[in-house]
C-alpha positions, -999 to +999 in steps of 0.1 A: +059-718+195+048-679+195+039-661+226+003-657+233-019-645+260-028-684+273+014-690+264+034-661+272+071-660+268+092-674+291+111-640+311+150-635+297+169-637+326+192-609+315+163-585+317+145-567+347+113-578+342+101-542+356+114-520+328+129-545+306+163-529+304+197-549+309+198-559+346+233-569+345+231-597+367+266-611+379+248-647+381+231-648+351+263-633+331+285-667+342+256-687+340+259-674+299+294-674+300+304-703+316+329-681+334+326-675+373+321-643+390+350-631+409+329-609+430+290-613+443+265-598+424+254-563+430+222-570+442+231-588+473+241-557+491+204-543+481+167-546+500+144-546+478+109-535+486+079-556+487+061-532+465+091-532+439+089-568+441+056-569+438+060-549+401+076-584+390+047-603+366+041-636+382+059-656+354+090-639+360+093-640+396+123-658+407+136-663+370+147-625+362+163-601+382+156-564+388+181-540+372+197-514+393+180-483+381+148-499+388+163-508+424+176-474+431+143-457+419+124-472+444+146-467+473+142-432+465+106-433+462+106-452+497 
């Protein structure tokens, strides 16, 4: 079934839902894989803000992670 407005897409979960780029999450990557991780995910050693999180659209929250770039551009903003 096609997106629409009432319908949208469901997130991918190997794009930040902020800019849409890669977020080259360690999770999602063995999730796809089948193979584990050998070492956590980058984003547990990062806080992010609540106003970063709150740049996530509500049908991605807690189903896509935010890349990186998007991570270290608001640190910097902070």
């Amino acid at each position: 079934m096609p997106s629409t407005p009432e319908f949208p897409a469901p997130p991918d979960p190997g794009c930040c839902p902020v800019c849409g780029q890669p977020n080259q999450c360690a999770m999602e990557l063995a999730r796809q894989t089948g193979a584990a991780s050998t070492e956590p995910c980058w984003c547990t050693q990062v806080n992010f803000s609540a106003e970063l999180l709150a740049r996530v659209p509500a049908q991605a929250q807690g189903l896509a992670c935010i890349c990186a770039r998007c991570a270290r551009a608001a640190q910097a903003s902070e």
